[in-house]
KELUM-490632 format. One record per atom (N, C-alpha, C): residue number from 1; residue in three letters; atom name; x, y, z. Coordinates in Angstrom, 2 decimals. Each point is the difference from the previous one (the first is absolute). Example, Ala and Ser with C-alpha at 12.3 -4.5 7.8 and 13.67 -1.06 7.14 Angstrom:
% KELUM-490632
+------+------+------+---------+---------+---------+
! resi ! resn ! name !      px !      py !      pz !
+------+------+------+---------+---------+---------+
!    1 !  Ala !    N !   13.19 !   -5.69 !    7.80 !
!    1 !  Ala !   CA !   -0.89 !    1.19 !    0.00 !
!    1 !  Ala !    C !    0.90 !    1.20 !    0.00 !
!    2 !  Ser !    N !   -0.35 !    1.05 !   -0.72 !
!    2 !  Ser !   CA !    0.82 !    1.19 !    0.06 !
!    2 !  Ser !    C !   -0.77 !    1.09 !    0.73 !
+------+------+------+---------+---------+---------+
% end
This chain:
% KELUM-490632
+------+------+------+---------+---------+---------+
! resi ! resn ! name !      px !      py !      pz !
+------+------+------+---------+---------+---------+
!    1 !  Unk !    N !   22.44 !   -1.02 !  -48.24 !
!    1 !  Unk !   CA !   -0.18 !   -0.09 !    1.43 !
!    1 !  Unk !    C !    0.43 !    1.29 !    0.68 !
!    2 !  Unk !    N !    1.08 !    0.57 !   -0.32 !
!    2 !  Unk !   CA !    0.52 !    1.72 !    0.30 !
!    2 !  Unk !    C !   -0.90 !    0.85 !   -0.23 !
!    3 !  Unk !    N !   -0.75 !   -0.32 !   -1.17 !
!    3 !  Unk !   CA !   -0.90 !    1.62 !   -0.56 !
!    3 !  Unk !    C !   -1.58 !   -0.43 !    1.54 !
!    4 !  Unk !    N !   -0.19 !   -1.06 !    0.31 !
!    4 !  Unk !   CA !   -1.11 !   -0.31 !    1.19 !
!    4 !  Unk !    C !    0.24 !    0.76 !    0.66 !
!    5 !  Unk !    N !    1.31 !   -0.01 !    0.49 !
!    5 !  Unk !   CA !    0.56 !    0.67 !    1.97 !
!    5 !  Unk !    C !   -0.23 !    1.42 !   -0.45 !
!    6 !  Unk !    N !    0.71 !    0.36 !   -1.36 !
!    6 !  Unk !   CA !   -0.11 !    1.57 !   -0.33 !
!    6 !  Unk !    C !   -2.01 !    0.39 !    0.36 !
!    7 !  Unk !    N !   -0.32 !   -0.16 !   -0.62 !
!    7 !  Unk !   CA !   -1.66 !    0.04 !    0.03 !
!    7 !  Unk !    C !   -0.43 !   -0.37 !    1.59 !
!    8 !  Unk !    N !    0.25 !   -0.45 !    0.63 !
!    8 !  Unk !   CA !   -0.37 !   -0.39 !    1.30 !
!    8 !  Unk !    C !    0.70 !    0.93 !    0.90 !
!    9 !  Unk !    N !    0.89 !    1.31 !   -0.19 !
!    9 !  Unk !   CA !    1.14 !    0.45 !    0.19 !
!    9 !  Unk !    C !   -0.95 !    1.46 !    0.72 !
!   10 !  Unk !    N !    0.14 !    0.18 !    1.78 !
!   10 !  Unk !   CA !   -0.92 !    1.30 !    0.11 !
!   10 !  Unk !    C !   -1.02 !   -0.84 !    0.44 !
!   11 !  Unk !    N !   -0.71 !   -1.18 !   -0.14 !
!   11 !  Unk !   CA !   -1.75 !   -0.60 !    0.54 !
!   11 !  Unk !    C !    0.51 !   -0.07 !    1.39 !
!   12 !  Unk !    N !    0.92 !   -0.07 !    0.66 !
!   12 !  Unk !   CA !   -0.06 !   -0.31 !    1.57 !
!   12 !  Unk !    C !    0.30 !    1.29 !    0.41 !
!   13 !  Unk !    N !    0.49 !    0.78 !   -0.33 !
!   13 !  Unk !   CA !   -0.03 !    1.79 !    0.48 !
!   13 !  Unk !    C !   -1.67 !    0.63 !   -0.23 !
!   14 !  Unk !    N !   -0.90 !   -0.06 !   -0.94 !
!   14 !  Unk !   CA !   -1.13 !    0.06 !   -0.10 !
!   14 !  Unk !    C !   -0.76 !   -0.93 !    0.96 !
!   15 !  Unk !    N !    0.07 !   -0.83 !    0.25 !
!   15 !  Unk !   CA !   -0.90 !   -1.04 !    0.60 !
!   15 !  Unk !    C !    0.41 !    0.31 !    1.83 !
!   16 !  Unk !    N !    1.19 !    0.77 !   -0.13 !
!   16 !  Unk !   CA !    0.45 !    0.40 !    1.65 !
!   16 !  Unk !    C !   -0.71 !    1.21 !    0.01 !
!   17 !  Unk !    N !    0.08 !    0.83 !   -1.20 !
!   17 !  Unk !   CA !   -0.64 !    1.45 !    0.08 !
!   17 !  Unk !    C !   -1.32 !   -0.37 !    0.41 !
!   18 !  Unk !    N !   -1.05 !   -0.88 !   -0.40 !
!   18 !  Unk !   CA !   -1.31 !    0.26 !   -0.11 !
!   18 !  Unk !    C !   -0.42 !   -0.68 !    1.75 !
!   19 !  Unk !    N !    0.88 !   -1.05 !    0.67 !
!   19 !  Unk !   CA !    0.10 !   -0.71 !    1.04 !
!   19 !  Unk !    C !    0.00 !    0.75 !    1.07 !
!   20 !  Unk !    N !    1.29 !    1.49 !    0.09 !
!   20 !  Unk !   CA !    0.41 !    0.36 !    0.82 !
!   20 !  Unk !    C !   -0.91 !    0.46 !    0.78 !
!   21 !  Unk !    N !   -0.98 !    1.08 !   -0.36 !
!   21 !  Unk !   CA !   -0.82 !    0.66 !    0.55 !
!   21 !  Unk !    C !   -0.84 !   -0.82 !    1.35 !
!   22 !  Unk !    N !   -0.31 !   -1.01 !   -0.69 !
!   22 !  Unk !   CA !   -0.92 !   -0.84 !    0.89 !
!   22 !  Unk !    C !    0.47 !   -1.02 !    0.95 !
!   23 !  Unk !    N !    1.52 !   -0.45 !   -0.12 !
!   23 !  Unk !   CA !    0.58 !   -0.37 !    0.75 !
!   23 !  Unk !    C !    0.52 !    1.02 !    1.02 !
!   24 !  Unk !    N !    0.33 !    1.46 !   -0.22 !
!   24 !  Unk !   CA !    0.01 !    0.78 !    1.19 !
!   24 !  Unk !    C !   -1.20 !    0.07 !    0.67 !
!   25 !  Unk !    N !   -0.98 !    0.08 !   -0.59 !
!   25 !  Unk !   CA !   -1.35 !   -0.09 !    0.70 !
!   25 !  Unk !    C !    0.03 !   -0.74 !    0.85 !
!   26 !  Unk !    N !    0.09 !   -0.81 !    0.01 !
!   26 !  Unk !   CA !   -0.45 !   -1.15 !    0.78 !
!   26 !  Unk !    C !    1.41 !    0.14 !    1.19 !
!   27 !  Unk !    N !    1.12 !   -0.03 !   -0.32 !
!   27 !  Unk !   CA !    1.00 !    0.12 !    0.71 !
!   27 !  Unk !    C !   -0.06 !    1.21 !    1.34 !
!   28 !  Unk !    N !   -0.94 !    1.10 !   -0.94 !
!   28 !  Unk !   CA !   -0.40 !    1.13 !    1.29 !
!   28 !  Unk !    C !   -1.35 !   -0.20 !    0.97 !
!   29 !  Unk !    N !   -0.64 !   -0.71 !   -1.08 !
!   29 !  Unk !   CA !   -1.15 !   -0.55 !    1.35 !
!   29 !  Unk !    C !    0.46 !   -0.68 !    0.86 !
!   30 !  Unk !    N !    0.95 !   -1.29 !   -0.11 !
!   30 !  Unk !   CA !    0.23 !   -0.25 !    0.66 !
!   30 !  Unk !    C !    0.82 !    0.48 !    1.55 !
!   31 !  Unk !    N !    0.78 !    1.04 !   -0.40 !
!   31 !  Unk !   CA !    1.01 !    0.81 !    0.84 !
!   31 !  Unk !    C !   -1.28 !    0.85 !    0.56 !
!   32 !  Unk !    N !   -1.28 !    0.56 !    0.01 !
!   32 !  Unk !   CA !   -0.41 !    0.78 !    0.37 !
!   32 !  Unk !    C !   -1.39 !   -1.00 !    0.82 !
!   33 !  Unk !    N !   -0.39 !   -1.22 !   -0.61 !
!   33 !  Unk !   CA !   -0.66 !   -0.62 !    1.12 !
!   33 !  Unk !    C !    0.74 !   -0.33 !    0.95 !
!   34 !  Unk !    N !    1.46 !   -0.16 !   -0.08 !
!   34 !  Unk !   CA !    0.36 !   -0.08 !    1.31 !
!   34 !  Unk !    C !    0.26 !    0.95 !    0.92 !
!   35 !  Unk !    N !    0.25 !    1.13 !   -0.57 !
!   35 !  Unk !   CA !   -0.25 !    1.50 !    0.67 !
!   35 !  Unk !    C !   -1.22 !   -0.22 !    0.85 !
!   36 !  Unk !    N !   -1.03 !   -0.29 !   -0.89 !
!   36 !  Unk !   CA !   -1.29 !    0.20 !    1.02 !
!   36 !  Unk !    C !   -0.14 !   -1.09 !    0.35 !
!   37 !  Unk !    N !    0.68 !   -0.85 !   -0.02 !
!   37 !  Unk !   CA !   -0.38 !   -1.28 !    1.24 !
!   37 !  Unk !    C !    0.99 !    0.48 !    1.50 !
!   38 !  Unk !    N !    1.26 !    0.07 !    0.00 !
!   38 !  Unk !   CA !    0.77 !    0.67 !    0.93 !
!   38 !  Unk !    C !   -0.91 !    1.42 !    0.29 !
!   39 !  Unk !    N !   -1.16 !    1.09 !   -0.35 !
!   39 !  Unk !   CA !   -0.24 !    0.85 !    0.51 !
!   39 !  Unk !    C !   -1.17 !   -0.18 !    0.50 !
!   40 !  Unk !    N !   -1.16 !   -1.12 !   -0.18 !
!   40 !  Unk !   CA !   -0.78 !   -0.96 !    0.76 !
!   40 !  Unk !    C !    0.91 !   -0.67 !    0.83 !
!   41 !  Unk !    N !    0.84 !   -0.73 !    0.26 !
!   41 !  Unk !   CA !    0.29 !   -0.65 !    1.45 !
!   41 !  Unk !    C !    0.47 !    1.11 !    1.32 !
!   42 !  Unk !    N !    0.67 !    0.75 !   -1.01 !
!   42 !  Unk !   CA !    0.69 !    1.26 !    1.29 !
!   42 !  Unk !    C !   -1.71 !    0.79 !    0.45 !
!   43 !  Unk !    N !   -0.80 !    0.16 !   -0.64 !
!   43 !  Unk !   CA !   -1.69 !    0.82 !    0.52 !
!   43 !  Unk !    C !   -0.28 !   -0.94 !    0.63 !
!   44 !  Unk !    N !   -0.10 !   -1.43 !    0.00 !
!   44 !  Unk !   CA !   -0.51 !   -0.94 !    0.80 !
!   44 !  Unk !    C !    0.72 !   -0.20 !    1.43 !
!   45 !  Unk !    N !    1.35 !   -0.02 !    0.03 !
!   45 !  Unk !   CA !    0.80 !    0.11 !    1.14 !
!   45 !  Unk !    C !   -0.10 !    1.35 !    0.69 !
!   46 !  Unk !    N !   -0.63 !    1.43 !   -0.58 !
!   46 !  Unk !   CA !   -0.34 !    0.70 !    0.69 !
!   46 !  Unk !    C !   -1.13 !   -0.06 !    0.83 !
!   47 !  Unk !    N !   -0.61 !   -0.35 !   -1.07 !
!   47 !  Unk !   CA !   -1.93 !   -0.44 !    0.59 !
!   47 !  Unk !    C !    0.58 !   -0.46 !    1.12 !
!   48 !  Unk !    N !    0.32 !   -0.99 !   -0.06 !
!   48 !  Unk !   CA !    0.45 !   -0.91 !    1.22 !
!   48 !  Unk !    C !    0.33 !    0.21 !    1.23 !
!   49 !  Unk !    N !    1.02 !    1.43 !   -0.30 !
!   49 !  Unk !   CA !    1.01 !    0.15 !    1.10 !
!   49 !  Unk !    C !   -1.03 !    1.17 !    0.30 !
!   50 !  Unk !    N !   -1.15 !    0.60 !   -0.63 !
!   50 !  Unk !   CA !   -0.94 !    0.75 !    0.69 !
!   50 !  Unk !    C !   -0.90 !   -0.81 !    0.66 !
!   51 !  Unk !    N !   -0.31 !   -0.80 !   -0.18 !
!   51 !  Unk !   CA !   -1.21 !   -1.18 !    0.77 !
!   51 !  Unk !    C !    0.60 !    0.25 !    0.91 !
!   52 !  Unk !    N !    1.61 !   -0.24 !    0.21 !
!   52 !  Unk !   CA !    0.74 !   -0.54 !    1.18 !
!   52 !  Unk !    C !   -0.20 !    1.12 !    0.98 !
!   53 !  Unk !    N !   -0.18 !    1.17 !   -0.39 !
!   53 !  Unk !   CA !    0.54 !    1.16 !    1.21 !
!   53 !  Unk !    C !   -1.51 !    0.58 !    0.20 !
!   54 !  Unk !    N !   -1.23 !   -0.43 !   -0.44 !
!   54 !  Unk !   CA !   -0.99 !    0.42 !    0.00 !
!   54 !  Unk !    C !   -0.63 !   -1.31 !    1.05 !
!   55 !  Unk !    N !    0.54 !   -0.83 !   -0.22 !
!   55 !  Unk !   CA !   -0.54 !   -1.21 !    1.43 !
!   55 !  Unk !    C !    0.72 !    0.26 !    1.24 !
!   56 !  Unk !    N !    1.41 !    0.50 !    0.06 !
!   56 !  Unk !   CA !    0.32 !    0.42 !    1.18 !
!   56 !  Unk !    C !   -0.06 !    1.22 !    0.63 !
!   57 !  Unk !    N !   -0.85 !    1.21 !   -0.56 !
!   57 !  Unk !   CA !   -0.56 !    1.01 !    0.26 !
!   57 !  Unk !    C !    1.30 !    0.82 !   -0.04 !
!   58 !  Unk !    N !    0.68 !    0.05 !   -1.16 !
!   58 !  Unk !   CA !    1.51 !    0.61 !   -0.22 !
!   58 !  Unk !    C !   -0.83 !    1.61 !   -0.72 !
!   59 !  Unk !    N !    1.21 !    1.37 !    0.30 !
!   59 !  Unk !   CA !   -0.64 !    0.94 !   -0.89 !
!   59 !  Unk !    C !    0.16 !    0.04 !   -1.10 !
!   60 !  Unk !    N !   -0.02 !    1.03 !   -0.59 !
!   60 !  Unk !   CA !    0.56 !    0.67 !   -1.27 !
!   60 !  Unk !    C !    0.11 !   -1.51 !   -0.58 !
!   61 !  Unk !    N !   -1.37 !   -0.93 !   -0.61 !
!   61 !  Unk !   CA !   -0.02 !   -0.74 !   -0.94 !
!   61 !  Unk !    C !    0.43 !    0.11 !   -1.43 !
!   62 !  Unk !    N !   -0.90 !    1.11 !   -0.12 !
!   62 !  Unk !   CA !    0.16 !    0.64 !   -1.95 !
!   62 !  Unk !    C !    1.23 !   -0.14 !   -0.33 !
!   63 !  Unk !    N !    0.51 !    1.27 !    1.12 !
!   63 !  Unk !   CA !    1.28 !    0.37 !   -0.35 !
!   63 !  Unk !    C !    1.35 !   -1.43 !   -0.30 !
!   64 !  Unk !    N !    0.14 !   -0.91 !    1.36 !
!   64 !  Unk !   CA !    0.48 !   -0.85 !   -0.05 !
!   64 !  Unk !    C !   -0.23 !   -1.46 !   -1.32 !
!   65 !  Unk !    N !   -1.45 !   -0.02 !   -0.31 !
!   65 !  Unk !   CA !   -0.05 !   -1.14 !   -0.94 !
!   65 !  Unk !    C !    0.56 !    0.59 !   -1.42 !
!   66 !  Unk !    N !   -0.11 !    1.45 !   -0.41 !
!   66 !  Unk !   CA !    0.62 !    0.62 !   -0.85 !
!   66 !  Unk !    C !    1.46 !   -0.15 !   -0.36 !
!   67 !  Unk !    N !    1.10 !    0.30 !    1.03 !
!   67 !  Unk !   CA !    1.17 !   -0.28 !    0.76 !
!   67 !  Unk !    C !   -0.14 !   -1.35 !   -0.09 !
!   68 !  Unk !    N !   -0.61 !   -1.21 !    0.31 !
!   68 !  Unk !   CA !   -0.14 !   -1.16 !   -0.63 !
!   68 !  Unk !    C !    0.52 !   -0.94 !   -1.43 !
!   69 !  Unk !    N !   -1.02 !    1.52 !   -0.77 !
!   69 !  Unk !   CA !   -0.02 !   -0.30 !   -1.82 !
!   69 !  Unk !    C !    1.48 !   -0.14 !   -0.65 !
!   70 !  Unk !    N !    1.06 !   -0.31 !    0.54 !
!   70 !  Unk !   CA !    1.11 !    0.79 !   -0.66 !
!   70 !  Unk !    C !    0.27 !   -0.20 !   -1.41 !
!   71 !  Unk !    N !    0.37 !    1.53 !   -0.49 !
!   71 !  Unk !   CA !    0.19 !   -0.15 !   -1.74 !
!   71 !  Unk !    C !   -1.52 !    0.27 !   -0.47 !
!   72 !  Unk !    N !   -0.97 !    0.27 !    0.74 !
!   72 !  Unk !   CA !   -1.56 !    0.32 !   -0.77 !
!   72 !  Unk !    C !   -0.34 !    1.27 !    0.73 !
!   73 !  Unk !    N !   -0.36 !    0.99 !   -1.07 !
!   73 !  Unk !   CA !   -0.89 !    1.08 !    0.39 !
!   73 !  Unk !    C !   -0.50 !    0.65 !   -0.60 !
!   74 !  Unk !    N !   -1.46 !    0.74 !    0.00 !
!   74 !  Unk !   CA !   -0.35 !   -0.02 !    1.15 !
!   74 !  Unk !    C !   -1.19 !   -1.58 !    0.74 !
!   75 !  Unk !    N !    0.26 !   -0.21 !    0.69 !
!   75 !  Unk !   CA !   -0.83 !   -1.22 !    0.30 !
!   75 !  Unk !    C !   -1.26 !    0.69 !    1.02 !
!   76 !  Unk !    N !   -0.85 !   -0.51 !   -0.92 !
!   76 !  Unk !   CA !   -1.58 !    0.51 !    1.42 !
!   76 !  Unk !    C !   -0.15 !   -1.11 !    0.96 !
!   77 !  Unk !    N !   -0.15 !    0.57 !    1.43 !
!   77 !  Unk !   CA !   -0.56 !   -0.71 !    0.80 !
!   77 !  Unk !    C !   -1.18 !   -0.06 !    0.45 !
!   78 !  Unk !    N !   -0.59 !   -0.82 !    0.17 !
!   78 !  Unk !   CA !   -1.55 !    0.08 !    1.30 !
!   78 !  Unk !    C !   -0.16 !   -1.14 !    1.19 !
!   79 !  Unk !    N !   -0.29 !    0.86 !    0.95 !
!   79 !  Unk !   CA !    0.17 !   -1.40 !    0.97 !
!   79 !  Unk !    C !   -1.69 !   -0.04 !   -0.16 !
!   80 !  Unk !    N !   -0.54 !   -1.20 !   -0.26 !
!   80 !  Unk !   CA !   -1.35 !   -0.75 !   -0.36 !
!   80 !  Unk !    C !   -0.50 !    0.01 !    1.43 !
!   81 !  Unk !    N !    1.02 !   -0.93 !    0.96 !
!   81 !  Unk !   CA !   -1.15 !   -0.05 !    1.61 !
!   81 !  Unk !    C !    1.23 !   -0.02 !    0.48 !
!   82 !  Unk !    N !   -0.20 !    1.12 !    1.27 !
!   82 !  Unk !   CA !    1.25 !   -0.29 !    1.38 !
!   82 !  Unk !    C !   -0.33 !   -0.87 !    0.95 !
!   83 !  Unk !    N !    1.17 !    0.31 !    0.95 !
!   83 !  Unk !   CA !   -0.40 !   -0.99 !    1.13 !
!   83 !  Unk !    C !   -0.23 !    1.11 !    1.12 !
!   84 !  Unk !    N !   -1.04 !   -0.07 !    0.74 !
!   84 !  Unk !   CA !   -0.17 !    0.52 !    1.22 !
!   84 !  Unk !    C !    0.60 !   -0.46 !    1.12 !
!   85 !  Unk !    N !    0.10 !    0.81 !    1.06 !
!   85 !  Unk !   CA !    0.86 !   -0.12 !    1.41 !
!   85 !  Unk !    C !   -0.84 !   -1.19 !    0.36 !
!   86 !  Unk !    N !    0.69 !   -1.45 !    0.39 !
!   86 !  Unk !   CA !   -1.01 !   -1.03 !    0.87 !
!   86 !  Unk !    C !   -0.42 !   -0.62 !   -1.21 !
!   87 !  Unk !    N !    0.23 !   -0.01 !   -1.22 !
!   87 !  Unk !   CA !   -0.45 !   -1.07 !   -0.86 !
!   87 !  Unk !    C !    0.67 !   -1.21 !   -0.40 !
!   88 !  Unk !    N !   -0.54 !   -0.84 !   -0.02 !
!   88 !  Unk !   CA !    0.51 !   -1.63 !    0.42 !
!   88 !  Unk !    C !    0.38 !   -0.65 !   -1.53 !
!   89 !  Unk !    N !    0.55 !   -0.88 !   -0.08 !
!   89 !  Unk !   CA !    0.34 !   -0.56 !   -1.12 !
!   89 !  Unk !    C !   -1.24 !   -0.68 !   -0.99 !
!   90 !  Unk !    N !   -1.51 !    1.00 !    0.71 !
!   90 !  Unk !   CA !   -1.09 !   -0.97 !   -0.74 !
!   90 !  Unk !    C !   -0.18 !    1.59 !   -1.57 !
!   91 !  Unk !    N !    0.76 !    1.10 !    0.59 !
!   91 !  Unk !   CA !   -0.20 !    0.80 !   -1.06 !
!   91 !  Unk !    C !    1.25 !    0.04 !   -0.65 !
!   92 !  Unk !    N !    0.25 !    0.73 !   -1.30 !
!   92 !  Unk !   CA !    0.87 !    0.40 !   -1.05 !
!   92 !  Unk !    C !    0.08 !    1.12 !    0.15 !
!   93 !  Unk !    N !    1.50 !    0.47 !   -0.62 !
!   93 !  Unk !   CA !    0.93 !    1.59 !   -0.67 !
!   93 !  Unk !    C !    0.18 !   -0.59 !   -1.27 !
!   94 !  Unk !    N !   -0.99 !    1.29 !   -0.66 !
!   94 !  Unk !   CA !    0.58 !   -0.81 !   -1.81 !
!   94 !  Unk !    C !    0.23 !    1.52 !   -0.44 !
!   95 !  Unk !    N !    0.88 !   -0.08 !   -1.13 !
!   95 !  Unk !   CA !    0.27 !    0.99 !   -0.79 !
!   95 !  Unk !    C !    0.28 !   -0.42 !   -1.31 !
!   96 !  Unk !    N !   -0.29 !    1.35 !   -1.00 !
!   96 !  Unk !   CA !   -0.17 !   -0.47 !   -1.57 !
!   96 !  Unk !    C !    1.41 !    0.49 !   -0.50 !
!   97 !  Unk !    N !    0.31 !    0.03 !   -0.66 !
!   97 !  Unk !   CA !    1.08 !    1.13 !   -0.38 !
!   97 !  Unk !    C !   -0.18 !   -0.43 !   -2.14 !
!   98 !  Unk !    N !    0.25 !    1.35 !   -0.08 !
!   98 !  Unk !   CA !    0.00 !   -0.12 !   -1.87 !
!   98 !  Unk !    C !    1.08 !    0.69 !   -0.63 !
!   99 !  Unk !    N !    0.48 !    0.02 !   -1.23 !
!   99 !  Unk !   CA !    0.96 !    0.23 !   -0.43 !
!   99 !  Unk !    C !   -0.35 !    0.08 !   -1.24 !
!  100 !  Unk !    N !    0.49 !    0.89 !   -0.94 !
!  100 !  Unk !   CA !   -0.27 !    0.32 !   -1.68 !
!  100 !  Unk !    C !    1.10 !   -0.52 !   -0.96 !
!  101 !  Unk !    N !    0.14 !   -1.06 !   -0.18 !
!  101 !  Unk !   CA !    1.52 !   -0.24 !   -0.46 !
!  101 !  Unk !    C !   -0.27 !    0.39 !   -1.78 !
!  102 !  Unk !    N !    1.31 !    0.28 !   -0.38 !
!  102 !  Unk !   CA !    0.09 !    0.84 !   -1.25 !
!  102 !  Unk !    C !    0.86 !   -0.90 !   -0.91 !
!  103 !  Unk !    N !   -1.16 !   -0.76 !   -0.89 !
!  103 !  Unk !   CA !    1.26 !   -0.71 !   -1.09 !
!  103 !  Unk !    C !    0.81 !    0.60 !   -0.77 !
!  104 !  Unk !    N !    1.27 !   -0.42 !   -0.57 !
!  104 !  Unk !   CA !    0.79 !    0.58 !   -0.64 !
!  104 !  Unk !    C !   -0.75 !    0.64 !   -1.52 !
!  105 !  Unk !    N !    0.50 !    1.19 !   -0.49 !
!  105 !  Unk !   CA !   -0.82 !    0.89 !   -0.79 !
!  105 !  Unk !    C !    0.58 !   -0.67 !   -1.25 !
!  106 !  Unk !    N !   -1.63 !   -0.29 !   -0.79 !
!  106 !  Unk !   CA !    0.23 !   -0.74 !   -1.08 !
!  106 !  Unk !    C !   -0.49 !   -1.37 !    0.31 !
!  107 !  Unk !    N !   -0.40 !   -1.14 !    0.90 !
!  107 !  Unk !   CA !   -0.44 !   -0.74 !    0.56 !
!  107 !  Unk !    C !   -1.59 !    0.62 !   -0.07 !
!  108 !  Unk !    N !   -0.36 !    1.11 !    0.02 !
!  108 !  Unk !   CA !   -1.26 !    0.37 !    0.76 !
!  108 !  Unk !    C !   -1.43 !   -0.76 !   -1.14 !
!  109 !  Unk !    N !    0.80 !   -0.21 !   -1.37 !
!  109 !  Unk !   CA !   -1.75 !   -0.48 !   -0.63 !
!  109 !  Unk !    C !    0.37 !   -1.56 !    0.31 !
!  110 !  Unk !    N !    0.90 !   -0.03 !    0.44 !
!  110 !  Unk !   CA !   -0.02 !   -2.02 !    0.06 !
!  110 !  Unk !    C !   -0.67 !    0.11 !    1.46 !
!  111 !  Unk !    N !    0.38 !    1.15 !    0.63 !
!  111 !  Unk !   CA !   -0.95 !   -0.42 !    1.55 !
!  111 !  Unk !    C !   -1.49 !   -0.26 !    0.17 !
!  112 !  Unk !    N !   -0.28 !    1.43 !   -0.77 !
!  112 !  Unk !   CA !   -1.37 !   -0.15 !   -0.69 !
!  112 !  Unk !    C !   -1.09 !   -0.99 !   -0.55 !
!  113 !  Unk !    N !    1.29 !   -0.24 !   -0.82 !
!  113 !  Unk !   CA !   -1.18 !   -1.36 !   -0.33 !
!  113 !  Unk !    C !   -0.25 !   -1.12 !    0.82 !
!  114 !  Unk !    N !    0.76 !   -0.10 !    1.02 !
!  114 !  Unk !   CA !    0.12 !   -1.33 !    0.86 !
!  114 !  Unk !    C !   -0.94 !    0.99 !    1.08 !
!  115 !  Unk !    N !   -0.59 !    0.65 !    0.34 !
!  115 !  Unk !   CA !   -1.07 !    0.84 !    1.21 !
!  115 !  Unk !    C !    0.90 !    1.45 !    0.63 !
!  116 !  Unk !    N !    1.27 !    0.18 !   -0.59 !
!  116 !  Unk !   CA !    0.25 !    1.69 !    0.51 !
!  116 !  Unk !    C !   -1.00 !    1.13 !   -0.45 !
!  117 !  Unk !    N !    0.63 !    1.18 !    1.04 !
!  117 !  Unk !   CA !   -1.30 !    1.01 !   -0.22 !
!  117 !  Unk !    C !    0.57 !    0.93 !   -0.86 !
!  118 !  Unk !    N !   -0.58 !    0.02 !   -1.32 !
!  118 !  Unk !   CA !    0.43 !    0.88 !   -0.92 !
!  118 !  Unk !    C !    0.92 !   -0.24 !   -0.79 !
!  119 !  Unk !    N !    1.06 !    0.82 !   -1.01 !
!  119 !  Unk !   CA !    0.89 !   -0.32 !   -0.51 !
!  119 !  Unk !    C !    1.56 !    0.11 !    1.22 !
!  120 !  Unk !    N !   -0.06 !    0.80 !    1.09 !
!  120 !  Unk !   CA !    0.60 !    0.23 !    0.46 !
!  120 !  Unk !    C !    1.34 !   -1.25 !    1.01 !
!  121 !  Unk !    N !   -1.08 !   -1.12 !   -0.10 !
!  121 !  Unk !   CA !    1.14 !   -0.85 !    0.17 !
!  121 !  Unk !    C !   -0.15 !    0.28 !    1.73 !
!  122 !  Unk !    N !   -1.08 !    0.07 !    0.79 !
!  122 !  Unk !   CA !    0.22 !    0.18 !    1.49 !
!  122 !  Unk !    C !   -0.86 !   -0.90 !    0.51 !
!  123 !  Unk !    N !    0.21 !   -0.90 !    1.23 !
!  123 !  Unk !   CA !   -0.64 !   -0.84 !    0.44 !
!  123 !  Unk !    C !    0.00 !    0.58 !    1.63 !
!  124 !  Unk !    N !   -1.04 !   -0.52 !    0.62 !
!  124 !  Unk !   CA !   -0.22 !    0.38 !    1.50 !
!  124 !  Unk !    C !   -0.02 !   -1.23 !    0.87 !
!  125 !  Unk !    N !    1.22 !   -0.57 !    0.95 !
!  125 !  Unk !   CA !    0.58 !   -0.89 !    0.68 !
!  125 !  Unk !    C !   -1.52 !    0.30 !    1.27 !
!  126 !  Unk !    N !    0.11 !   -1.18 !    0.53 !
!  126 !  Unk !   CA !   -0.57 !    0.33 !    1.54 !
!  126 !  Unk !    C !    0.31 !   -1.45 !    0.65 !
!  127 !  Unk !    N !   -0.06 !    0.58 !    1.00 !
!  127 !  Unk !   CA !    0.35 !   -1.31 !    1.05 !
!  127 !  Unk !    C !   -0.78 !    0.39 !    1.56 !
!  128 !  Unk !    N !    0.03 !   -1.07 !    0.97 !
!  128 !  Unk !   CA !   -1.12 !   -0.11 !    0.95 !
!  128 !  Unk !    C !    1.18 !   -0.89 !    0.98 !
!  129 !  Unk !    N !   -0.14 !    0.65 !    1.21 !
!  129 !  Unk !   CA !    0.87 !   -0.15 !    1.24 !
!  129 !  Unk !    C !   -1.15 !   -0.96 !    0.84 !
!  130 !  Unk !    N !   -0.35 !   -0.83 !    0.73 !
!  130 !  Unk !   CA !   -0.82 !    0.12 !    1.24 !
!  130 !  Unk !    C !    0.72 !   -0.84 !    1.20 !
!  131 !  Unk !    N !    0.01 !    0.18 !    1.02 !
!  131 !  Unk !   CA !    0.53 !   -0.67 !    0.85 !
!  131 !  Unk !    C !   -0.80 !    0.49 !    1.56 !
!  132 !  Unk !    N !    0.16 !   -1.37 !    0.82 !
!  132 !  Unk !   CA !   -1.03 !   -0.02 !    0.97 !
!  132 !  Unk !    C !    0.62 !    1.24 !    0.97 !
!  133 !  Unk !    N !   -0.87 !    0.70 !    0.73 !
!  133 !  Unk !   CA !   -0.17 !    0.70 !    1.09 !
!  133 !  Unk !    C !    0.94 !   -0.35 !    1.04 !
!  134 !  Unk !    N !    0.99 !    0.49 !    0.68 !
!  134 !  Unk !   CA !    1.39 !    0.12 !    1.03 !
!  134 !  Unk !    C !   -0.73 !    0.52 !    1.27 !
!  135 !  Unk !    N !   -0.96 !    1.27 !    0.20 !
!  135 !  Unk !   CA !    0.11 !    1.29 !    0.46 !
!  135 !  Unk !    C !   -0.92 !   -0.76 !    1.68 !
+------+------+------+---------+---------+---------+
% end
């Protein structure tokens, strides 16, 4: 019954060796979809807070929904439709805003195969502001 354990002696250090790899895997996707879920809600709350200043005929949009993004850059803006002087709540201020978020290096062929562009492991966030006309 002693000479068994000897022979069995080392299979759970091998069987951790061959495990490990893919249990970090998975352990870093996970830590890094949530990266890009927290860097989609903060682009969306910008979008947002650009809708917001683009319905009340506020300036320096870009600049401000950028100043928005916090912790993301560079973030592109576009305001899609403004609001004109005298426009009623039957029109919209929308703005897009996008973002390139960068998975952690080494992640990049698992991104890949699930629809990332390239081996590089980079995905392109976007989000959409609209909110009715103030002006």
């Amino acid at each position: 019954m002693f000479a068994r354990v000897r022979e069995d002696r080392g299979a759970t250090a091998v069987e951790f060796a061959l495990l490990l790899p893919m249990l970090l895997l998975i352990v870093m996707g996970i830590v890094d979809f949530g990266r890009m879920l927290n860097a989609q809600q903060t682009l969306t709350q910008a979008a947002r807070e650009g809708a917001r200043l683009v319905a009340l005929g506020q300036p320096n949009v870009s600049s401000r929904t950028q100043a928005a993004a916090t912790g993301l850059s560079p973030v592109g803006v576009a305001i899609s439709s403004s609001c004109p002087t005298g426009a009623g709540p039957a029109s919209n201020g929308s703005v897009q805003t996008s973002y390139s978020f960068q998975f952690t290096p080494g992640l990049g062929y698992l991104v890949s195969f699930f629809g990332g562009s390239g081996m590089s492991g980079q995905v392109t966030l976007t989000a959409q502001g609209v909110m009715p006309c103030e002006t």
